[in-house]
N, C-alpha and C positions, 0 to 999 in steps of 0.2 A: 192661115198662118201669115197673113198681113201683116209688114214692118213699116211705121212707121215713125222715122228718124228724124230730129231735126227737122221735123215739118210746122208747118203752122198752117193749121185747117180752122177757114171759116164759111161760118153758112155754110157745114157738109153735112149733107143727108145721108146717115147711116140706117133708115127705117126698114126694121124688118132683114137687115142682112143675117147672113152667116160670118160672124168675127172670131172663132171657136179660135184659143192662141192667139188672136191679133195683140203685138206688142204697137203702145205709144211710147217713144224715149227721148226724154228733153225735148220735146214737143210742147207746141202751143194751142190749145182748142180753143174754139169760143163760136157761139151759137150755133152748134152742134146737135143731130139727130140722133139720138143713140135710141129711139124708142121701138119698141117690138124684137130690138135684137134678137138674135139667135131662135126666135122663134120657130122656125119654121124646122131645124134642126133638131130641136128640142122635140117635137111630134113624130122624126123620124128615127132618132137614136137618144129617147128618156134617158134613155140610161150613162150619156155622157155626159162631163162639168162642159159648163159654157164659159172656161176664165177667160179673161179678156186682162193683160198688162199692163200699168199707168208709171211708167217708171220717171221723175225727174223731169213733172211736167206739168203744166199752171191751164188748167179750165175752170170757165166763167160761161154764164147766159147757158148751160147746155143738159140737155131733156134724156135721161135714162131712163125713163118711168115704159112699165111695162117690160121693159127687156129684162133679158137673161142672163144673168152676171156670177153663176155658182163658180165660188173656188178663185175667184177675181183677184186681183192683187193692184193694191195700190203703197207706192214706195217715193220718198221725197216727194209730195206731190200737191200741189194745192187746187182744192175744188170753191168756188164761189157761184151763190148766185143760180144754185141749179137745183134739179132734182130727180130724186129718184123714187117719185109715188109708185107706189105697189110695185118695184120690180123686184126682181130674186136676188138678193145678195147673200142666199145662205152660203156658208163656209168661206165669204169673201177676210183679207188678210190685209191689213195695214202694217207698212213698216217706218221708221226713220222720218217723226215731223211732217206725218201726213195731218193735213188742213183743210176741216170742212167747214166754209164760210156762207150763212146765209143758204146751207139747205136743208132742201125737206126731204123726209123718211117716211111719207105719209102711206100706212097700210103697206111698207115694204116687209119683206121676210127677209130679217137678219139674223137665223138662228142657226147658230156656234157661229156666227162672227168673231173676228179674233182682231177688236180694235184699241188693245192697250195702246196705252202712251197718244192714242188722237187727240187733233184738239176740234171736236165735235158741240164748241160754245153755238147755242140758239139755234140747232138742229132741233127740226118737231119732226117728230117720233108716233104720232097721234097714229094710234090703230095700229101699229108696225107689231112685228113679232122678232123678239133677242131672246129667246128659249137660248137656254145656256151662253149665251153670248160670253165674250171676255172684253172686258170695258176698264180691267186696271189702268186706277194712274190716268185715266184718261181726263181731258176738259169738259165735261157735260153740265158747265155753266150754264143756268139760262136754258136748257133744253126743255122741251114738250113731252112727255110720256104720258099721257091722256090715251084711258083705254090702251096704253102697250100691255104686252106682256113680257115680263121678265122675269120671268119661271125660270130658276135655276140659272141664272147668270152671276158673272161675277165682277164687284165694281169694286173694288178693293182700292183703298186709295183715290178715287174717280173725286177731282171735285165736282160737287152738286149745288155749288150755292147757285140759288132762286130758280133752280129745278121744277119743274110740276110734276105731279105725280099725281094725277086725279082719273081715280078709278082702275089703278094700275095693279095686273097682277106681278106683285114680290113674292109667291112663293116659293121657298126656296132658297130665295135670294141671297146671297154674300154682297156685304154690304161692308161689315166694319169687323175687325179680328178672326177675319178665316170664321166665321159664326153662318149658319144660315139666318137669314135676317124674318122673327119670327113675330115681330112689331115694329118700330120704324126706326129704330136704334142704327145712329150712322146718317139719316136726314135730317136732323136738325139747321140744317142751311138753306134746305130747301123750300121755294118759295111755297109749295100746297104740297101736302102729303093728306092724300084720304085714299088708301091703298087696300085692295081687295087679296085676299090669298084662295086659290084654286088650285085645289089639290089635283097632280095628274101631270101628263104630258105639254107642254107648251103649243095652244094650239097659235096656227097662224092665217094669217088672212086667205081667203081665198081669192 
């Protein structure tokens, strides 16, 4: 249950901690460990969310990939320059002009994500899993979905101009007029649409 306020952390090594409830608020990160988080927690009680706070707070240069972020919460908050390869961000929650600059989603699990209103331009997505995801309204400018799945998500409003979409499962998908999207109706902005539909559950990376 870590508070940290008005702090400005550099070069800290988070690897492999326990941050279960750690709140960040109007804080400053950069070149930051966040990798294996909550790991070790995770093997002892599955059965709890690992959220972790980002409230009113600007990171840059800093490594989430591997950790355990379910149920996470990011609020006023600007990311650059980082990434979060393969880590768990299912049921993670964006609120109020959150800002994802310059990173990667590579083979993460974002499934029932709830990132309306992000501005998520040139975020790669390649191998990630958004099963049901919510992506209204959101900026998915420029983004990578290569090999994603997004099975039963919903992008309502989402711009996609020069988007990829290659090899991507849409089925399911809400795309344009509350419709599930059962051809590609709704990407025409996007820069490659060759999209596969796979009927069934959304599976996600392992």
């Amino acid at each position: 249950h870590a508070k940290f306020t008005n702090s400005i952390l550099v070069n800290t090594n988070f690897h492999g901690a326990t941050m279960q409830l750690a709140k960040f608020m109007n804080s400053v990160l950069d070149n930051v460990d966040f990798t294996y988080v909550n790991k070790e927690m995770l093997k002892r009680s599955p059965w709890q969310y690992q959220n972790i706070y980002f409230y009113d707070s600007t990171i840059s240069n800093t490594n989430f990939s591997n950790g355990h972020f379910t149920s996470s919460s990011f609020m006023t908050t600007t990311i650059s320059n980082s990434n979060f390869d393969r880590a768990d961000l299912s049921r993670v929650t964006s609120y109020h002009d959150v800002i994802f600059e310059n990173v990667s989603f590579v083979g993460a699990d974002l499934n029932t994500a709830k990132l309306e209103d992000a501005n998520l331009s040139g975020a790669d997505f390649t191998n990630a899993c958004l099963g049901y995801a919510k992506l209204g309204d959101a900026n998915l400018s420029g983004t990578d979905f290569t090999n994603a799945d997004l099975s039963y998500a919903r992008m309502l409003n989402a711009n996609l101009s020069g988007a990829i979409f290659q090899d991507t499962n849409l089925w399911q998908t809400v795309v344009w007029e509350n419709h599930p999207n059962q051809s590609i109706s709704g990407l025409e902005d996007a820069a490659v649409v060759e999209t596969v539909e796979i009927p069934g559950l959304p599976g996600c990376p392992e």
